[in-house]
Kinemage of the C-alpha trace (Angstrom):
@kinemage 1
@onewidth
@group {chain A} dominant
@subgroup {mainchain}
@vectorlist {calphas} color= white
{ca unk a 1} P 140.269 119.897 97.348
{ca unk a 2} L 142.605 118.207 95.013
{ca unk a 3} L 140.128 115.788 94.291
{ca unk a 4} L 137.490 117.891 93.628
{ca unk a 5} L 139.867 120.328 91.205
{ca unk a 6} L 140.287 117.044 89.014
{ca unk a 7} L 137.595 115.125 88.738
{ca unk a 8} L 134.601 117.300 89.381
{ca unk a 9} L 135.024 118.558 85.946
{ca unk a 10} L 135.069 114.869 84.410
{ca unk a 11} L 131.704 114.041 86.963
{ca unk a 12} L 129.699 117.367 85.437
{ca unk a 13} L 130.637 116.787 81.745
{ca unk a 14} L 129.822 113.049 82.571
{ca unk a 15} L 126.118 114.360 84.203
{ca unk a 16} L 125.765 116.348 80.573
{ca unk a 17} L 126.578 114.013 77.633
{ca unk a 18} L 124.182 111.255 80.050
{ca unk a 19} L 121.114 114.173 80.134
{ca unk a 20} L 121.369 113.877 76.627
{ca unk a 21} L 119.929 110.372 76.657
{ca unk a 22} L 116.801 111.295 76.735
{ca unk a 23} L 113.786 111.518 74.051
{ca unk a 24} L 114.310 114.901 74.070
{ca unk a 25} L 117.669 114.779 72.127
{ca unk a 26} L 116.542 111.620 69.656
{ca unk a 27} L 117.061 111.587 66.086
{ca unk a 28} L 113.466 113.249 65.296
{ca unk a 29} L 114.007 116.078 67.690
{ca unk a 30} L 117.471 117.189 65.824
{ca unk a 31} L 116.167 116.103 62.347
{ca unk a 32} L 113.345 118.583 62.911
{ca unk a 33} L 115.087 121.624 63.664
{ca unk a 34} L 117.648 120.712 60.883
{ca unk a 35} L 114.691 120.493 58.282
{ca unk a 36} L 113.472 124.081 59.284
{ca unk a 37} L 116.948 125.825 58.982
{ca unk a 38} L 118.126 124.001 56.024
{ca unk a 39} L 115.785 122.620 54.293
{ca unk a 40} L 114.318 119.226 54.504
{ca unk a 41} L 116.352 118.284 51.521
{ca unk a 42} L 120.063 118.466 53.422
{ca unk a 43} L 118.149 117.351 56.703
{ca unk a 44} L 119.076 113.679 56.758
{ca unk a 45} L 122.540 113.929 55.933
{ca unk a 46} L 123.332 117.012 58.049
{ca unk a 47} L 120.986 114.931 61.186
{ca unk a 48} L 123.322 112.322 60.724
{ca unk a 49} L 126.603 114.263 60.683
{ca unk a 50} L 125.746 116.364 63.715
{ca unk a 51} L 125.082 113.753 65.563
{ca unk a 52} L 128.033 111.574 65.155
{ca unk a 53} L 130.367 115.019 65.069
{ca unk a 54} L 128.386 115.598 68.727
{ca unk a 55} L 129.682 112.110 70.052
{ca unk a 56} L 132.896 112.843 69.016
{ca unk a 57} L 133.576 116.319 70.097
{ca unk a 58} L 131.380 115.189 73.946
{ca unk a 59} L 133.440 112.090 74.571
{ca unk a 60} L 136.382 113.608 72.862
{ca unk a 61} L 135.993 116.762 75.792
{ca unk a 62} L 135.369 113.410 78.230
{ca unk a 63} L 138.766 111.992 77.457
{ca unk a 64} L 140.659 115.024 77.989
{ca unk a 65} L 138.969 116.236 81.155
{ca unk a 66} L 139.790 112.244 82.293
{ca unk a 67} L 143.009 112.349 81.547
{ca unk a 68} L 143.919 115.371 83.154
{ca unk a 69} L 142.295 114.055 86.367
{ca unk a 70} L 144.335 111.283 86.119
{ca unk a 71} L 147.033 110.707 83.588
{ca unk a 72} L 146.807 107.238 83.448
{ca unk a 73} L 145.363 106.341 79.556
{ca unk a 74} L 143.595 103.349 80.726
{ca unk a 75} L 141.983 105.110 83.572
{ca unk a 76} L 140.554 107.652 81.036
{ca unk a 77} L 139.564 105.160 78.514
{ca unk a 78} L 137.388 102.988 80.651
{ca unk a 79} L 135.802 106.382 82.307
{ca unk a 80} L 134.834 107.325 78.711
{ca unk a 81} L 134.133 103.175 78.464
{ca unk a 82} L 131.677 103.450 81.523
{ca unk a 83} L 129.953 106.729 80.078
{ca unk a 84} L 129.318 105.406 76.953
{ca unk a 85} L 127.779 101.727 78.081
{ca unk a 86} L 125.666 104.021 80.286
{ca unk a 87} L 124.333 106.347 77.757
{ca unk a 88} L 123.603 104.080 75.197
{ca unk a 89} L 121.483 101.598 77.692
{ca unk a 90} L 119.995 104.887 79.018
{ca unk a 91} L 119.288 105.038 75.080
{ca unk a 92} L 117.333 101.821 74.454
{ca unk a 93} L 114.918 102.424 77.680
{ca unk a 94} L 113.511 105.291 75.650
{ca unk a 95} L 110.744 105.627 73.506
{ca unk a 96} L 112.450 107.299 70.907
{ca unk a 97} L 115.645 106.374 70.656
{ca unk a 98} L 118.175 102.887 70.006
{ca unk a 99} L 121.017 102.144 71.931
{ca unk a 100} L 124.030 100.976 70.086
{ca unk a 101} L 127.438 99.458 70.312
{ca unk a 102} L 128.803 100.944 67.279
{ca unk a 103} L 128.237 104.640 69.006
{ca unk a 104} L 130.077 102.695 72.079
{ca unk a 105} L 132.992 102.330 70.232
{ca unk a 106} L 132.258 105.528 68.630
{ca unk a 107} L 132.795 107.236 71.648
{ca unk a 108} L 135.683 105.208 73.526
{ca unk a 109} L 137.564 106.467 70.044
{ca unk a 110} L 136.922 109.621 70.232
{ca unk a 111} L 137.796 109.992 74.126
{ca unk a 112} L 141.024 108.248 72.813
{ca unk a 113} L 141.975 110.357 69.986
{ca unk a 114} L 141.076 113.704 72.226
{ca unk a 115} L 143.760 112.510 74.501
{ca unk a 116} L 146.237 111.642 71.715
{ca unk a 117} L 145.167 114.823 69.837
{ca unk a 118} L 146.283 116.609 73.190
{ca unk a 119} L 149.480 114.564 73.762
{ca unk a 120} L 150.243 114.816 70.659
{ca unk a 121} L 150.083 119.296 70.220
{ca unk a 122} L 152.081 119.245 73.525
{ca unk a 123} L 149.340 121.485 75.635
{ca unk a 124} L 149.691 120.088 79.351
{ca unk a 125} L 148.070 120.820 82.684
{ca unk a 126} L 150.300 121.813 85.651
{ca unk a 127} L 149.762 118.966 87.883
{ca unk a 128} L 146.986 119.342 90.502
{ca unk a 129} L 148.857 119.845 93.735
{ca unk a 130} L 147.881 118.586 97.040
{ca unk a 131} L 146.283 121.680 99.408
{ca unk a 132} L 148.751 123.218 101.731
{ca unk a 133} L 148.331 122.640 105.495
């Protein structure tokens, strides 16, 4: 149970940012609805900001959920590390969209600084406990 209570969470938010490797969530897709609320005129900037604030704030989420699973930094770090490689290869087998190693780094960043950003405002977890006989 104990293992489930800590790292289910970082396995489901894992199975969400990699669904959004598809074609379905490529630059065109996001740029689109962008154009028709805001006009086509912000589009490109705003495409571009969304989409970089959306790798922080996913692998950011990733981090935390990591390192409450297991409160070892490097532990969390290479989970985020393992995500990331994954999604952005996921990224270059698609018709639509590039993988790249600046969003790698991108991402292993923002898992960090969600963990220091946590740290650092002093919210904790209780420790998960192990289930009573």
């Amino acid at each position: 149970m104990r293992f489930a209570r800590a790292w289910l969470p970082v396995i489901l938010w894992s199975a969400v940012i990699l669904m959004a490797s598809t074609d379905s969530f490529s630059s065109n897709e996001s740029r689109g609805w962008l154009a028709s609320v805001f006009g086509p005129e912000l589009a490109d900037a705003l495409n571009i900001t969304v989409r970089k604030l959306g790798h922080v704030v996913a692998y950011g989420v990733l981090g935390v959920l990591a390192w409450r699973a297991d409160r070892r930094l490097v532990v969390a770090i290479c989970i985020a590390l393992i995500v990331a490689v994954t999604d952005e290869t996921r990224q270059s087998m698609t018709l639509l969209r590039t993988g790249s190693p600046w969003d790698v780094l991108l991402d292993v960043t923002a898992a960090w600084l969600g963990i220091m950003l946590l740290i650092r405002a002093g919210m904790r977890w209780p420790k998960l406990q192990p289930p009573r006989s």
